[in-house]
C-alpha positions as a LaTeX table, in Angstrom:
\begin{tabular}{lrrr}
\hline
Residue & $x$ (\AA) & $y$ (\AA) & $z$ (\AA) \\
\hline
Unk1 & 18.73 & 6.81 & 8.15 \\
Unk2 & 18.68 & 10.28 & 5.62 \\
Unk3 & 15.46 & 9.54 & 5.83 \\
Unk4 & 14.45 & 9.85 & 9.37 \\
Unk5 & 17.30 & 12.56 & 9.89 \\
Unk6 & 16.27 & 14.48 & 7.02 \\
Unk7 & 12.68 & 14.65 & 7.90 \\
Unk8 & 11.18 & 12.76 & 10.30 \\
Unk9 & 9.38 & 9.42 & 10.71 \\
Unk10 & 7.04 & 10.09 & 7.93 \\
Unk11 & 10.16 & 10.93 & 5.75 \\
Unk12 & 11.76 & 7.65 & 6.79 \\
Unk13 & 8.97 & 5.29 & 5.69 \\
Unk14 & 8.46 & 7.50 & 2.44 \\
Unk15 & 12.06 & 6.36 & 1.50 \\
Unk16 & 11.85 & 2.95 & 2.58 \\
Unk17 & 8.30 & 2.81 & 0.45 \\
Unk18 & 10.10 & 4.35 & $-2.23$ \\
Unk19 & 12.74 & 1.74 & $-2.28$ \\
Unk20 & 10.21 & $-1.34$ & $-2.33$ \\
Unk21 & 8.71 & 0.06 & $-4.90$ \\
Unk22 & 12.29 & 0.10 & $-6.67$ \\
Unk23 & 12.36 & $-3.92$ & $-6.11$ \\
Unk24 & 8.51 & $-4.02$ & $-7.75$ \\
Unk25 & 9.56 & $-6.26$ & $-10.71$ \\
Unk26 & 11.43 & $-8.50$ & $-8.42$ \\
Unk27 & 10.15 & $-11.75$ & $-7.66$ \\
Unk28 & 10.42 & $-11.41$ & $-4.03$ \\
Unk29 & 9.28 & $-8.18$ & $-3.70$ \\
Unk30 & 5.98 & $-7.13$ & $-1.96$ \\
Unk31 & 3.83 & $-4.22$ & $-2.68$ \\
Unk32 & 1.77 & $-4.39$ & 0.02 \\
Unk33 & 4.40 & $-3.66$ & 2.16 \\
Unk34 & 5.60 & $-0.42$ & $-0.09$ \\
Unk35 & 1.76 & 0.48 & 0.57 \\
Unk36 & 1.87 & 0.07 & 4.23 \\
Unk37 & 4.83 & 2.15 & 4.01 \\
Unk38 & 3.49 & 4.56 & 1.79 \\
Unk39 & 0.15 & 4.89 & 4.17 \\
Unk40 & 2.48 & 5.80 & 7.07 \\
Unk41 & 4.68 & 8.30 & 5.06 \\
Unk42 & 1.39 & 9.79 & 4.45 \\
Unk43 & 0.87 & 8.97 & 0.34 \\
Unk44 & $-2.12$ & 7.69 & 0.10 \\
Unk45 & $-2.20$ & 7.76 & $-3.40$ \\
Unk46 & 1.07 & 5.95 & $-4.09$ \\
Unk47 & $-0.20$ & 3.30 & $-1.40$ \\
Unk48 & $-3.03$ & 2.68 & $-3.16$ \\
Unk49 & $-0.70$ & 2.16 & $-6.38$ \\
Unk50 & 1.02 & $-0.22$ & $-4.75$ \\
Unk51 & $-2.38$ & $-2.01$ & $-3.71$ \\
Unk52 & $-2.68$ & $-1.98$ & $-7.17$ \\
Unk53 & 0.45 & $-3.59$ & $-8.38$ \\
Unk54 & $-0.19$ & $-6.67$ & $-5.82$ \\
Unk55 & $-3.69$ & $-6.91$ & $-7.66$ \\
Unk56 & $-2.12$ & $-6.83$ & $-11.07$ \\
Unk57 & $-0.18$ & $-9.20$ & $-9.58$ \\
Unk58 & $-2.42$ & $-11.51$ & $-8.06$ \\
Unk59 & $-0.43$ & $-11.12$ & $-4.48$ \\
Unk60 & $-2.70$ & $-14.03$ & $-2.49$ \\
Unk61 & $-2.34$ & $-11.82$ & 0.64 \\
Unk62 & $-4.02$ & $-9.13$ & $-1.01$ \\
Unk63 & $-7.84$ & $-9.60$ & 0.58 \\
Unk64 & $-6.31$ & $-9.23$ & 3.62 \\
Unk65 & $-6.02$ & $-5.67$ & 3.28 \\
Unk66 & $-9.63$ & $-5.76$ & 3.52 \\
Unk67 & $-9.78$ & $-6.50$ & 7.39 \\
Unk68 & $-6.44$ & $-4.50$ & 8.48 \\
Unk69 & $-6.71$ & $-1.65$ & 10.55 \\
Unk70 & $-3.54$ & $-0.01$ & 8.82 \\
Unk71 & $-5.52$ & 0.64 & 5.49 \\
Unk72 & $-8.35$ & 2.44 & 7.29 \\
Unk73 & $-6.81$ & 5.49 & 6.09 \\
Unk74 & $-7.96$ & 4.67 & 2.87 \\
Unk75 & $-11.27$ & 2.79 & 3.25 \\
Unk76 & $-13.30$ & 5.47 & 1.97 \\
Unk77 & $-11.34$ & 5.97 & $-1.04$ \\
Unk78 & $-13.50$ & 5.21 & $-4.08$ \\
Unk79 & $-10.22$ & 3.19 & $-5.46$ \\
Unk80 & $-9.85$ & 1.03 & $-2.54$ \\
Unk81 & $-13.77$ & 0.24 & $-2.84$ \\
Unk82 & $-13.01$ & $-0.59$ & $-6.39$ \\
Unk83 & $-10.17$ & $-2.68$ & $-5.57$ \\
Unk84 & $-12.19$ & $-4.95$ & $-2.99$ \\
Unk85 & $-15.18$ & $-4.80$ & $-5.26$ \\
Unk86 & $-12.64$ & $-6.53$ & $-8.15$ \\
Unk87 & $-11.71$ & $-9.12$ & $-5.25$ \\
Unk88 & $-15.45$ & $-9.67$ & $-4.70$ \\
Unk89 & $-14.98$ & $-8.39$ & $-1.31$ \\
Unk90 & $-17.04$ & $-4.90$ & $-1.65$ \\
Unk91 & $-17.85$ & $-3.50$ & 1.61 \\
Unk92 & $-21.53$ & $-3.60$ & 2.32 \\
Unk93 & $-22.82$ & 0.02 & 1.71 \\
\hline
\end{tabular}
């Protein structure tokens, strides 16, 4: 709620990123949804952190990300490349 009345939408899912992030090292926790959450609050570079934790982490919904329209935002990011290139699912060029 500070969120959204301190600042908006984008402000709102920047906080609720911020606290699934928080839960990272928690079993149950899911990075690609602080990344979705990041990508809407703007932060593209702390979404594609978070992409990167469920890698490290070998999240099995991960090559999903490949196909959804949500991470278009950052489907021309060389990191994002990388990271689909790594899941032998490189985008042909």
């Amino acid at each position: 709620d500070r969120g959204y009345e301190g600042g908006g939408y984008r402000e709102a899912m920047q906080e609720a990123a911020q606290v699934l992030a928080g839960r990272s090292g928690l079993p149950n926790a899911d990075p690609i949804d602080a990344a979705v959450d990041y990508l809407a609050a703007g932060d593209t570079g702390r979404a594609l952190e978070s992409l990167e934790q469920a890698y490290q982490r070998h999240d099995p919904n991960l090559p999903y990300v490949a196909a959804m329209p949500m991470f278009d935002a950052v489907r021309g990011d060389q990191r994002f490349r990388d990271l689909l290139r790594r899941m032998g699912l490189a985008e042909s060029e």
